[in-house]
N, C-alpha and C positions, 0 to 999 in steps of 0.2 A: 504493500500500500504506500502510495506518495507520499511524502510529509504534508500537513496541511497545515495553516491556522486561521483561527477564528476571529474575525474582528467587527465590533458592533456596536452600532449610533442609534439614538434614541427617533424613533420616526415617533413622526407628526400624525398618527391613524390614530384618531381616539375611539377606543369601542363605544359602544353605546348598547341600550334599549329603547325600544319601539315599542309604544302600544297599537293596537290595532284600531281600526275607525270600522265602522258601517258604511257602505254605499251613496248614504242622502249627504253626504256632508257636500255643502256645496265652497265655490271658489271665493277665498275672500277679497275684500277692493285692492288690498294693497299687495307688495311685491317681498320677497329677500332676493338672497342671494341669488344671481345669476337672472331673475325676475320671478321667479318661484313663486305664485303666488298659495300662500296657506290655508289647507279646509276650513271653511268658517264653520267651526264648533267651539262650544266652550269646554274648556278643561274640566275637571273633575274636583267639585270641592270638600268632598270629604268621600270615605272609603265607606264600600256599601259593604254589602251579606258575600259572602266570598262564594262562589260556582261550583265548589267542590272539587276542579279541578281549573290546570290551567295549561295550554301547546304552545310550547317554544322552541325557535328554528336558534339553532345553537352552531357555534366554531366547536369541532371535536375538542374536549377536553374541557370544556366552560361548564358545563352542567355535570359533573358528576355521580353517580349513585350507588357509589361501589365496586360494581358490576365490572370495569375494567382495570383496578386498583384496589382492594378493601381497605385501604389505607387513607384512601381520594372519595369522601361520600361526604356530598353537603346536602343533596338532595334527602333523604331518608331523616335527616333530624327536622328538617324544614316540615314534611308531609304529614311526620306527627306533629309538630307544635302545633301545625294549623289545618288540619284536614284537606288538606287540597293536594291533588294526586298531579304530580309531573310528569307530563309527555312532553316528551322531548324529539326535536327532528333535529339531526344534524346537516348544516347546510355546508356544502366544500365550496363554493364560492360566493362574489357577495352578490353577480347577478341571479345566482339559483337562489339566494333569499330575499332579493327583490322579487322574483319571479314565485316562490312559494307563500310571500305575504299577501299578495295579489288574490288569492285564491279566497280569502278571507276567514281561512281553517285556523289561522292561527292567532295569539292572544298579545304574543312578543317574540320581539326578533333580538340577536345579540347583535346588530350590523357592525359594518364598519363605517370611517364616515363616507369613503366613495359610495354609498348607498343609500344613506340615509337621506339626502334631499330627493332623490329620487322617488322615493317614497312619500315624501313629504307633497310633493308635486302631484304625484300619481293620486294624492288623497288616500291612502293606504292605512295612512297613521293618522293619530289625534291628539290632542296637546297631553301634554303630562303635569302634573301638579308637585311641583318640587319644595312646597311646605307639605307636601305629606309624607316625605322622606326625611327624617328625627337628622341624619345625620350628613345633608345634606349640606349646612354652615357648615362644616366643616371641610366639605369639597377644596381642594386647590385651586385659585381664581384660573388658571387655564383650561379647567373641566367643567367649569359652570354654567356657562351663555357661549358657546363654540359656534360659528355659522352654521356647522354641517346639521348641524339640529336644531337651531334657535332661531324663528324667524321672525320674526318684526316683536321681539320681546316672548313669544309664544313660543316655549320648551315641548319639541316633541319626542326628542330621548334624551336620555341622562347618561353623561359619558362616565365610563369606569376606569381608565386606565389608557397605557400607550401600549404600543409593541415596539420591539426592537427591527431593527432592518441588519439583517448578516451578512458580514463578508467572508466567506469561503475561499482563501485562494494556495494556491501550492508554493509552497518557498522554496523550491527548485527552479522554479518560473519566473515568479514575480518578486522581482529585486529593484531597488530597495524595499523594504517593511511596507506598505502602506498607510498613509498617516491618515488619511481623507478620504473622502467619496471619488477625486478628482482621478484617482487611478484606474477606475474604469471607463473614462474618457481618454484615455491617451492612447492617442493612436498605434502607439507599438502595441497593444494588446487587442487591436482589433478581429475579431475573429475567435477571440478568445474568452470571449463573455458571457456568462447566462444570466438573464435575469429574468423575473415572474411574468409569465404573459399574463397581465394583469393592468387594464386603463392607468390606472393609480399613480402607477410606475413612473407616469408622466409628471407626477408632483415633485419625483427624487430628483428630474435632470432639470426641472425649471426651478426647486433647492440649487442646482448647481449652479445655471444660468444665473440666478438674481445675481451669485455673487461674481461672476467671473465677466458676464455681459449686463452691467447695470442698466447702458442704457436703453436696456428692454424694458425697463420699469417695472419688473415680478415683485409686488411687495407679498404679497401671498399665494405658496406654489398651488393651494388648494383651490382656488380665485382665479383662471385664468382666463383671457381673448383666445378668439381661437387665432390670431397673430402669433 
């Protein structure tokens, strides 16, 4: 096996959750991001009788139940405190969980944020009420009002967290160390690259462009012209 190593920067993907909408919500006056206009519904101001049960389209590994780790189970403590039984679908990418919210089978989505206005657009979702989460004030101010889910003041998921973005590369190959992203831009390694067939992707090189072609003007990779 080649020698390898591992090196890794905090991406900008904040997870979230999604509730689900009903069909009547209609479009409201105003716009966000990109012109997005959001279902005109109201949010939810206090927590009703629970369903007995609730369907979540999950990233492998987000919802645990034991069953692939008995060591990894958050779901079975939850399902006793509160009567409510989790199904869970796990979705492998984020246009299969735009595409399985749609269906209106499910309650919540884990998205990422390349999906979540999409969603929000499609009318899919419906606002979320972030005084009914206790431990919300205490969120990090970069997880609390994020465009990819917050649109004209109206929360339609609640971010949990980042992910990492990996560098995988052979140090038989690739000399010097890499310090930066900028190493998979350099043309001696052309030919030599893989990275996620994934839209998103698009956000890591216009990260790279802001700094390298300012006067593109990218203040945010997530935010772009199609320029």
């Amino acid at each position: 096996m080649r020698p390898t190593k591992w090196w890794t920067a905090a991406a900008a993907v904040g997870l979230l959750v999604l509730a689900a909408c009903g069909d009547n919500a209609d479009s409201g006056s105003g716009s966000g991001p990109g012109g997005i206009k959001p279902p005109k519904i109201d949010k939810m101001a206090s927590l009703g009788a629970g369903e007995g049960s609730v369907n979540i389209i999950a990233w492998a590994g987000y919802v645990e139940n034991g069953s692939t780790d008995p060591k990894v189970d958050w779901v079975t403590g939850f399902e006793k405190e509160t009567g409510c039984k989790v199904n869970v679908k796990i979705g492998a990418t984020s246009d299969e969980m735009v595409t399985l919210m749609k269906t209106g089978e499910y309650d919540t989505v884990s998205a990422s944020g390349d999906a979540s206005l999409r969603l929000i657009e499609g009318k899919n979702v419906q606002p979320m009420n972030p005084a009914l989460i206790p431990d919300y004030p205490n969120f990090i101010e970069a997880l609390k009002s994020p465009p990819h889910n917050t649109v004209e003041g109206k929360h339609y998921g609640i971010s949990l967290q980042w992910g990492p973005n990996t560098l995988l590369y052979n140090t038989e190959k690739v000399t010097p160390a890499p310090t930066s992203w900028e190493s998979i831009y350099d043309p001696k390694y052309k030919g030599g690259i893989t990275i996620p067939d994934n839209a998103i992707q698009i956000a890591d090189a216009a990260l790279y462009l802001s700094k390298t072609k300012p006067d593109l003007g990218i203040e945010d990779p997530y935010e772009l012209t199609q320029d």
